[in-house]
N, C-alpha and C positions, 0 to 999 in steps of 0.2 A: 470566581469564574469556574464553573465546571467544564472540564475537559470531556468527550469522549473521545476512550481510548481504542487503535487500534493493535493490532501483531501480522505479521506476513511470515509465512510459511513458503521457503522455494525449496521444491522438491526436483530430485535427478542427480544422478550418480556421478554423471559429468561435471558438476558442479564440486561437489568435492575433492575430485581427482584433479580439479584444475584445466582441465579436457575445455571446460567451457567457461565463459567470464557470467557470473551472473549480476545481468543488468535490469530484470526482471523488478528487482526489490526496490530499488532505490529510484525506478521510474513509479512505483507503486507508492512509495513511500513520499514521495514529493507531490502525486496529485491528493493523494490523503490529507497532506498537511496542507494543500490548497483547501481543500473540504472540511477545513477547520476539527482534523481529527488531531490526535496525539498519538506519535508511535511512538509505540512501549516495545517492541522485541521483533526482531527480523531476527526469524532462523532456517540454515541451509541444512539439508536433510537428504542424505542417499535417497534411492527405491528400495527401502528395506521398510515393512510392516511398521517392526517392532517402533522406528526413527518417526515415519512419518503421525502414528498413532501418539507417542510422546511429545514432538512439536501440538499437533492439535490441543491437546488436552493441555499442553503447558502453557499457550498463547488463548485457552479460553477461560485461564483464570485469572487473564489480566485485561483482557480487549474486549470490549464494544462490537468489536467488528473482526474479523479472523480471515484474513485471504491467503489461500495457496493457489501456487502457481508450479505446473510441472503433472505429466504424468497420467494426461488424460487420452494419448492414445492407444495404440490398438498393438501393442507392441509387452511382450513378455512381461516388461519392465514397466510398466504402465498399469503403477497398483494404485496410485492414488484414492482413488472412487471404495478401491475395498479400505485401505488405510482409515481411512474418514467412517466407512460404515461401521468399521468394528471399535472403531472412537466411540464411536455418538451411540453405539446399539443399536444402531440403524439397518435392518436388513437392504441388501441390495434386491431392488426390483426393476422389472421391466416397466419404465415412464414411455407410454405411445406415445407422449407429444415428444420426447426428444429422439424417440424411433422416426416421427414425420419428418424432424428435422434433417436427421442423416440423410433420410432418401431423397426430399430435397435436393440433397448436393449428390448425390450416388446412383441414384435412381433403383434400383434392387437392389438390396440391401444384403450383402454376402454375410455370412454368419462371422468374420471376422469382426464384421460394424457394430456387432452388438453388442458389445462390452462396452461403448460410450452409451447406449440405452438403457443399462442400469444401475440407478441411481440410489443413492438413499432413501430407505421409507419417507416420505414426508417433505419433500426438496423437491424444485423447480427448474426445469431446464432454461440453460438463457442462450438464446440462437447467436451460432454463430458465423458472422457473414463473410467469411476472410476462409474460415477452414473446416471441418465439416464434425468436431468433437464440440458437442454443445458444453456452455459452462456451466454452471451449477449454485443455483440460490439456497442458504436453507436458513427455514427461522430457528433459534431453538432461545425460548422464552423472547429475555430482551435484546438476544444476541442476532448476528448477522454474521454466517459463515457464508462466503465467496469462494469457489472451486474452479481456477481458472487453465487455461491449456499455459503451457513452457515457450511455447513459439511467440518472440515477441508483438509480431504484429495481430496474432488473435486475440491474444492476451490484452492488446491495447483496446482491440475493435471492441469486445466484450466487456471489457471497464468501460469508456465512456459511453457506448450504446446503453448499458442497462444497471454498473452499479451506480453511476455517478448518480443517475436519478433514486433512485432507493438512497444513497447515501446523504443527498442534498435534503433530503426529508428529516433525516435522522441528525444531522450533527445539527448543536445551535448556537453553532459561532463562524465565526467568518479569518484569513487571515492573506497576511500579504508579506513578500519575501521581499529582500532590499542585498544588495550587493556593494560596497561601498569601500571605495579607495581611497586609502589616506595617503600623507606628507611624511609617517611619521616613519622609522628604520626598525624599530626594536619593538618586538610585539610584546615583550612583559610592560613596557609603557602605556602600552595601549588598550592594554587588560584589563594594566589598573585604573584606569579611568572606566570602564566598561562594567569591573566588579560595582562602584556605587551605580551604578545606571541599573544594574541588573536588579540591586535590591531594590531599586527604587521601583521598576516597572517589571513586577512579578508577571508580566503577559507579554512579556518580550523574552524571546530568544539570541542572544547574543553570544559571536566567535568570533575569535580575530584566527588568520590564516598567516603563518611563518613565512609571509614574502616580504619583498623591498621594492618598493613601500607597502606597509602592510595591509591588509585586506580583513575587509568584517563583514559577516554573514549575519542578516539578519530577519527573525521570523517572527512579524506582531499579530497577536489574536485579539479578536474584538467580538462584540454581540450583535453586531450590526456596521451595513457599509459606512454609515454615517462616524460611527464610534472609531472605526477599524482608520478614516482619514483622520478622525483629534487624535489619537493617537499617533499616527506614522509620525504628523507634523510636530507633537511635543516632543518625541523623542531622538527628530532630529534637530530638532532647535535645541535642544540639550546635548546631544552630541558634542556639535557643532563650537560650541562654546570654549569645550575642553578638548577637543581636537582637529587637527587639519584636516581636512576631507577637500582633495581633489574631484571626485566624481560619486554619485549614485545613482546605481541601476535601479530598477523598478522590478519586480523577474514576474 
C-alpha cells in the first residue's frame, strides 16, 4: 500500500511564545488523514524568514502535500508569502485574480491590501469566503504546496472549499478512525495484545491511551470504501477476541 505523504507548516510568533494554542495543525492533520494522506511532520515556526524558509524546504523533502498556515495578513509580521517565494525561487508578483478577490470584500483596495495580491511566480489564488486574504495553491512538479491564513475559521472555509477537492483527486486510498473503550486497567496489557495486531495489519494504526479503563485510537487505511469496511470488521473481530471492549466509536 502506497501512502501519500503529507507535512504542515504553522507559522506565527504567538505560537512559540505560547501567546497562542495552536490548534490549527492537528485539525489539519486529522482531515488529511481523513483524505487517506500520511503525516509525516508538523512543524511550528516564528515569523522569521530564515524559520519559515527551512520548515518549507524541510517538509518538501518528505510530503506529497505541504500546507502552512499563519501569516497571510497585511500586518509587519505577515511574511509568509515572502518566506515561500524565496523557498521555491519564486518571485513575488502582482496575481489580478487575487487583487479581484480583495476588492470583492474591500471594495477600493488601499495600498495596505496589496501585499495578500502578491504571490509566488506561478501559484493560484484560492478565495476566501470568511476573510478577505486569499489562500494560495501552488504546483511544483508532483508536489502540492497549500498557503493558508492562521485565523481558524478561514483557514477551515479555505480547506474544505478548495483543498479537499484538489486533494480527493490526489490521494488513493481511503481511511477511517475508531475510538474504542476497553474493561482492561493496565495499558502495557493492552499494548501487548495490540503489538501482534500491529504486525499483523501493517495498514492499521494503533494506540492505547493511559486511562482507566483503557482507551485505543484507531486509524484503518484501505484502497477503497468496500476494502476500508473488510478491514474495520477483521480487525475488530480480532481485537475483540483478545480483549474487553465495552464501547466503539466510529469518528
Amino acid at each position: 500500500m502506497k501512502y501519500k505523504s503529507a507535512c504542515i507548516v504553522s507559522i506565527g510568533t504567538e505560537l512559540v511564545k505560547g501567546v497562542v494554542q495552536d490548534t490549527n495543525s492537528s485539525w489539519i492533520a486529522s482531515r488529511l488523514v481523513e483524505l487517506g494522506f500520511d503525516v509525516k511532520r508538523i512543524i511550528v515556526v516564528p515569523d522569521e524568514l530564515g524559520e519559515i524558509k527551512w520548515a518549507l524546504t524541510s517538509c518538501l523533502e518528505v510530503g506529497d502535500v505541504v500546507i502552512t498556515t499563519g501569516g497571510l495578513g497585511f500586518t509587519s509580521d505577515d511574511i509568509t508569502l515572502q518566506g515561500v517565494s524565496e523557498a521555491l525561487g519564486a518571485p513575488l508578483v502582482l496575481s489580478e485574480e487575487a487583487l479581484d478577490m480583495i476588492r470583492s470584500k474591500v471594495g477600493q483596495v488601499e495600498a495596505r491590501y496589496l501585499k495578500a495580491a502578491y504571490l509566488p511566480r506561478g501559484s493560484r489564488p484560492l478565495y476566501n469566503r470568511v476573510g478577505i486574504s486569499p489562500g494560495v495553491h501552488i504546483v511544483l512538479g508532483d508536489k502540492n504546496i497549500f498557503i493558508l491564513p492562521g485565523v481558524p475559521v478561514e483557514m477551515k472555509a479555505i480547506f474544505e472549499d478548495h483543498v479537499v477537492n484538489i486533494l480527493s483527486r490526489q490521494s488513493n486510498l481511503v481511511s477511517r478512525k475508531l475510538h474504542i473503550k476497553t474493561q482492561h486497567m493496565i495499558e502495557a496489557e493492552v499494548d501487548h495484545v495490540l503489538e501482534k495486531l500491529r504486525s499483523k495489519y501493517r495498514w492499521a494504526y494503533l494506540k492505547t491511551h493511559a486511562k482507566k479503563p483503557v482507551e485505543i485510537s484507531v486509524v484503518i487505511y484501505a484502497n477503497d470504501p468496500q476494502e476500508l469496511d473488510r478491514r474495520t470488521k477483521e480487525l475488530i473481530d480480532d481485537l475483540s477476541k483478545e480483549i474487553k471492549v465495552s464501547n466503539i466509536e466510529y469518528l
